[in-house]
C-alpha positions as CSV (number, residue, x, y, z in Angstrom):
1,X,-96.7,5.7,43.5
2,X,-100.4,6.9,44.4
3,X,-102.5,5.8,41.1
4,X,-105.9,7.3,41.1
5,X,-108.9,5.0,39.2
6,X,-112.5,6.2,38.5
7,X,-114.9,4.2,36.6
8,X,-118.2,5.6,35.7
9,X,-121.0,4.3,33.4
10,X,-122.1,7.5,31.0
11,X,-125.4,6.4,30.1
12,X,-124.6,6.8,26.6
13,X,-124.9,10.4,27.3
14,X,-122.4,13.5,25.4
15,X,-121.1,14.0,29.3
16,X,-117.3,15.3,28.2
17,X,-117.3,18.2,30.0
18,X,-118.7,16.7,33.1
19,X,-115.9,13.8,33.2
20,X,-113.4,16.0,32.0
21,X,-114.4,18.1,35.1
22,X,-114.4,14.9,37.4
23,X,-111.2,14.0,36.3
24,X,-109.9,17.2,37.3
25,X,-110.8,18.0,40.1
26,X,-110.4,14.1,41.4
27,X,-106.7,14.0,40.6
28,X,-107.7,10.8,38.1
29,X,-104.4,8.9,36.4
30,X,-106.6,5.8,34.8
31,X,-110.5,6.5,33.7
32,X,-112.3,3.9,32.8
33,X,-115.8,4.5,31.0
34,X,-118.5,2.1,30.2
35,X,-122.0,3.2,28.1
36,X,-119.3,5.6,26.2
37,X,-120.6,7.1,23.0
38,X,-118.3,10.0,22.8
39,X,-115.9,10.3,20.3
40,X,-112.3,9.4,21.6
41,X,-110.6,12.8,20.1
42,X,-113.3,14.9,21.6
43,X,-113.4,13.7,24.6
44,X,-109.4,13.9,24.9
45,X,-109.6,17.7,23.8
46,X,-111.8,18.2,27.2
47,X,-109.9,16.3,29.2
48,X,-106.7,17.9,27.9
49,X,-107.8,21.4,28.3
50,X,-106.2,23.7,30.7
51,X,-105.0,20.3,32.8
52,X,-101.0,19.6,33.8
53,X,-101.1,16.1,32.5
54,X,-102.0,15.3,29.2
55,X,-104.3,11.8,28.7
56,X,-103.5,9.5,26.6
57,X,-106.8,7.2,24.8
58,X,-105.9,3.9,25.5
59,X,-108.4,1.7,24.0
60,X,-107.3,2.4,20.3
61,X,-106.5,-1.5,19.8
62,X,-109.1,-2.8,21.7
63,X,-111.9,-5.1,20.4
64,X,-113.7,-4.3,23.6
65,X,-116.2,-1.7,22.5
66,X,-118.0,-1.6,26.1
67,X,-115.4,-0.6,27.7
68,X,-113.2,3.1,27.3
69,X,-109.9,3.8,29.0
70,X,-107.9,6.6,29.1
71,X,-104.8,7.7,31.3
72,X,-102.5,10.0,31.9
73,X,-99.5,7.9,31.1
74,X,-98.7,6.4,27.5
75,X,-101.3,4.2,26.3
76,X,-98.4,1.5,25.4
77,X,-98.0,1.2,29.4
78,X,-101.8,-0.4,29.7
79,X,-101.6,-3.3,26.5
80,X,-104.1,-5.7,25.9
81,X,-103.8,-9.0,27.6
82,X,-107.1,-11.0,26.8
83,X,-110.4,-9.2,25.8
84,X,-113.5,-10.6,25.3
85,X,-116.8,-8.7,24.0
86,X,-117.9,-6.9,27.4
87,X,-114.5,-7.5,29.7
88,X,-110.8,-6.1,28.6
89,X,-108.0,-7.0,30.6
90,X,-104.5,-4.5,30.4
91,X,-101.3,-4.9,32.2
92,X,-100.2,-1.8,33.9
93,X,-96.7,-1.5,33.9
94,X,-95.5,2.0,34.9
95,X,-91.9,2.3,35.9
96,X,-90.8,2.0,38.9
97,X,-94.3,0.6,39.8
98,X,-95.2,-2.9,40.6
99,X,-96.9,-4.7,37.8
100,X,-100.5,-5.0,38.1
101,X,-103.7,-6.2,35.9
102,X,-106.9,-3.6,35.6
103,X,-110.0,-6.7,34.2
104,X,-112.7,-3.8,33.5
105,X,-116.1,-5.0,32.3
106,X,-119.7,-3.9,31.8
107,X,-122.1,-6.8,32.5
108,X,-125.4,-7.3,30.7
109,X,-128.4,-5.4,32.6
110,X,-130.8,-7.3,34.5
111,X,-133.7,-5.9,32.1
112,X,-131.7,-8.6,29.2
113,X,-130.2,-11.0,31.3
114,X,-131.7,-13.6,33.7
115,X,-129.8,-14.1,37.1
116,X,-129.0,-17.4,35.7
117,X,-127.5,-15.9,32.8
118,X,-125.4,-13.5,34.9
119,X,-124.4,-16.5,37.4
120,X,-122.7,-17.9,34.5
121,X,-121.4,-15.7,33.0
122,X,-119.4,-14.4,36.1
123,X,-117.7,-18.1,35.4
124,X,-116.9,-17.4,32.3
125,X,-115.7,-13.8,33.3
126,X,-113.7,-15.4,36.6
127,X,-111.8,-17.8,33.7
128,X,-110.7,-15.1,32.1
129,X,-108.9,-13.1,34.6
130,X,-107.6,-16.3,35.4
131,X,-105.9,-17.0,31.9
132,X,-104.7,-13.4,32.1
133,X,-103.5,-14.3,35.1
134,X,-101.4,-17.2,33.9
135,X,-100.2,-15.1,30.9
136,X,-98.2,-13.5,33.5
137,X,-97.6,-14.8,36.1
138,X,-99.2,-13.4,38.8
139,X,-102.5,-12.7,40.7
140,X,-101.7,-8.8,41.3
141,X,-105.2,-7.8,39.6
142,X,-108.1,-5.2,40.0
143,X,-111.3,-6.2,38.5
144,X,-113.8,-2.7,38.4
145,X,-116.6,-2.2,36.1
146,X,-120.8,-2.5,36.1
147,X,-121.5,-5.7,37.2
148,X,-125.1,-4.9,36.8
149,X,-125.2,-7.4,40.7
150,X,-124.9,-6.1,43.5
151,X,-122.2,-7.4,45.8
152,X,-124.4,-10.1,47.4
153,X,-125.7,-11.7,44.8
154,X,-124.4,-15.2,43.9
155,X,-122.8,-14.8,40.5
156,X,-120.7,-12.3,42.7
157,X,-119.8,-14.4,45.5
158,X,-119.9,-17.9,44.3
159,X,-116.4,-19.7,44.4
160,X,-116.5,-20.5,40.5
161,X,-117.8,-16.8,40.4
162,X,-116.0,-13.6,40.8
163,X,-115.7,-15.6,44.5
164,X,-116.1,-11.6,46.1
165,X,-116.0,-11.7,50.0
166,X,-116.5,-8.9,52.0
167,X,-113.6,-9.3,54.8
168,X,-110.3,-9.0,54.0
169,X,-109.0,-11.5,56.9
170,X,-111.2,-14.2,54.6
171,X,-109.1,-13.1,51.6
172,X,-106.0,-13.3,52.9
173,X,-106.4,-16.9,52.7
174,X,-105.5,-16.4,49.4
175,X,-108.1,-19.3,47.9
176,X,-110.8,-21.9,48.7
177,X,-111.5,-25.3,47.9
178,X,-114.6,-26.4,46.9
179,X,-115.3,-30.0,45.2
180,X,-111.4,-30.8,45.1
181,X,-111.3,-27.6,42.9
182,X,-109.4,-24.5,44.1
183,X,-110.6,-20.8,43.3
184,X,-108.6,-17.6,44.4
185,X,-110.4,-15.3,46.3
186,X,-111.4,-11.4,45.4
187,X,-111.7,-8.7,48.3
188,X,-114.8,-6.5,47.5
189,X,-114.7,-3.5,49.6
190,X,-117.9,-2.1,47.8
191,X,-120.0,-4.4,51.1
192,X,-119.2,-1.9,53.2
193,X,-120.5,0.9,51.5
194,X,-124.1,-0.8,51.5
195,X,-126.5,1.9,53.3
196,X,-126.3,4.9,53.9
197,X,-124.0,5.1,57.3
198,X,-120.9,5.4,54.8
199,X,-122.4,7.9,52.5
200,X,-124.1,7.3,49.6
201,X,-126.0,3.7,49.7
202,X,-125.5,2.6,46.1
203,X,-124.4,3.6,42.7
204,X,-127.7,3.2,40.5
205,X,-130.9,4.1,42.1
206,X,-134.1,2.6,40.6
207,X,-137.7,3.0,41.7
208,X,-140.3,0.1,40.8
209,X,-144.1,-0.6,41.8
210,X,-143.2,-4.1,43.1
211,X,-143.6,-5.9,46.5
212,X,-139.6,-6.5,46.3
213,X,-137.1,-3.2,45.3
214,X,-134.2,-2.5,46.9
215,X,-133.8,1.0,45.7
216,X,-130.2,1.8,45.7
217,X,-127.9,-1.0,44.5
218,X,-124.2,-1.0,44.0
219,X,-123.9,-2.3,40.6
220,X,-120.7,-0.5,39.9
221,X,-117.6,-2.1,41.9
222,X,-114.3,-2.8,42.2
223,X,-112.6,-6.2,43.4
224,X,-109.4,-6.3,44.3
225,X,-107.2,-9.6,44.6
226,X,-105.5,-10.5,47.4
227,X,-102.2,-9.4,46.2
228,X,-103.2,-6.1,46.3
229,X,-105.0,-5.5,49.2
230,X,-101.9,-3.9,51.5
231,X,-102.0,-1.5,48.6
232,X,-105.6,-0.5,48.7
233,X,-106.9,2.1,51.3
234,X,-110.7,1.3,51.9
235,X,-110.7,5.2,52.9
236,X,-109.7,6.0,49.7
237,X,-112.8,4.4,48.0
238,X,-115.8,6.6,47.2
239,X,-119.0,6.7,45.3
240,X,-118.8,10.6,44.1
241,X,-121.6,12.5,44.1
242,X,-120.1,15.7,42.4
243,X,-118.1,16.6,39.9
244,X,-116.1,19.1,42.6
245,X,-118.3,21.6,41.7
246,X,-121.9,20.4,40.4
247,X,-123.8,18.1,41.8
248,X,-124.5,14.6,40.5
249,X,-127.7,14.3,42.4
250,X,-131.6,15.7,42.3
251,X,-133.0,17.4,45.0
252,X,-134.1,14.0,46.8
253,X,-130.5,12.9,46.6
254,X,-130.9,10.4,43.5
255,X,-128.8,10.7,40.2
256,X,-129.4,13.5,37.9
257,X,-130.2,11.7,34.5
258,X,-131.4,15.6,33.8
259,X,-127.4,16.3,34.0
260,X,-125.2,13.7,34.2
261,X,-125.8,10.0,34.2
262,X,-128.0,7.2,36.5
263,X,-125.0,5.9,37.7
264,X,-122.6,7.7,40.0
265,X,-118.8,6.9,39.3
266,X,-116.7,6.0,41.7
267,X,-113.0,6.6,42.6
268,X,-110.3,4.5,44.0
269,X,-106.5,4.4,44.5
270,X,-104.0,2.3,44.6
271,X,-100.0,2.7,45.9
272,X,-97.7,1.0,43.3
């Protein structure tokens, strides 16, 4: 079973139509949103219009409020496993599907937060997928959200971080010892969609008068465990740049803010 994911930042923006229209046209089972200020019933009533599959609002229970989700399958199929402010953690469990765990999170921005304060807070972030994790009993999980880092950066890649690496032959070893301590590894495909030779080189795009900018960066990811990598096709990941029909970028190729958001979603698969 081919499950399609998109996450996308809104900007706090009324963009209902615009997703609904993503959604669409992308095939989408599981949307996640982040920055989501739009009601949940009116944002159902667009996605629901003149669409074959009805979508269901699944984050009526949640005490996650940074974080939307909604799916075309029964919202009792994604429950709650541990939540904290920013990061909710569901167990998928579709029939005749494999039983998976979706962590999706929306980091603090780097205009609030000091890289120190986002290096530990990764820790505190890896701990929980780790207690969902032990809850039960198994290490079949997706983590996808706006880390607000970039793949690189350390609170990403540390080992008592989100411990992302960018080859899957180096997660395959499943874990890492560092200090007598073991940490799991994630696969983060998002490295090789850095530049521009894949496509689009980032998800946010930011333009500053300093000596040091980086102009695209790829704060929106997803990590995938170990697991799960056998069912994850890097070919089916993309940063979208349309909505199948509009275009999410300006005329110089950045995001529209005039139109949609300054983030670009992206979309993702998974065979369950």
């Amino acid at each position: 079973m081919l499950i399609k994911f998109m996450f996308w930042n809104l900007q706090r923006k009324p963009l209902q139509d615009l997703v609904a229209s993503v959604a669409r046209n992308y095939d989408v089972d599981i949307l996640i949103l982040a920055e989501c200020l739009i009601p949940s019933q009116l944002l159902l009533v667009a996605l629901n219009e003149s669409h074959s599959h009805l979508y269901d609002y699944a984050s009526h229970l949640s005490q996650c409020d940074k974080i939307h989700i909604f799916t075309r399958f029964h919202r009792d199929l994604m429950p709650v496993q541990v939540e904290s402010s920013r990061t909710t953690i569901r167990r998928l469990i579709l029939p005749e599907a494999i039983d998976i765990l979706v962590a999706a999170t929306h980091f603090p921005s780097k205009r609030d937060w000091k890289e120190s304060s986002q290096i530990a807070e990764c820790s505190e972030l890896a701990n929980l997928i780790r207690k969902a994790e032990e809850l039960v009993g198994h290490l079949k999980t997706i983590l996808v959200g706006d880390l607000n880092m970039n793949p690189f950066e350390v609170g990403v890649v540390n080992a008592n971080g989100l411990h992302g690496v960018m080859s899957r032959q180096i997660a395959e070893k499943r874990t890492r010892t560092v200090q007598n301590s073991i940490y799991p590894f994630f696969y983060n495909p998002m490295w090789g969609l850095l530049g521009d030779a894949a496509g689009l080189p980032g998800t946010f795009y930011r333009s500053n008068s300093e000596h040091t900018e980086f102009f695209w960066y790829m704060f929106d990811q997803v990590l995938i465990r170990p697991d799960l990598m056998n069912r994850f096709r890097n070919s089916d990941l993309q940063i979208l740049n349309t909505d199948g029909k509009t275009s999410l970028l300006t005329s110089s190729g950045i995001p529209n803010k005039n139109i949609a958001s300054d983030h670009l979603p992206i979309l993702f698969s998974l065979d369950l």
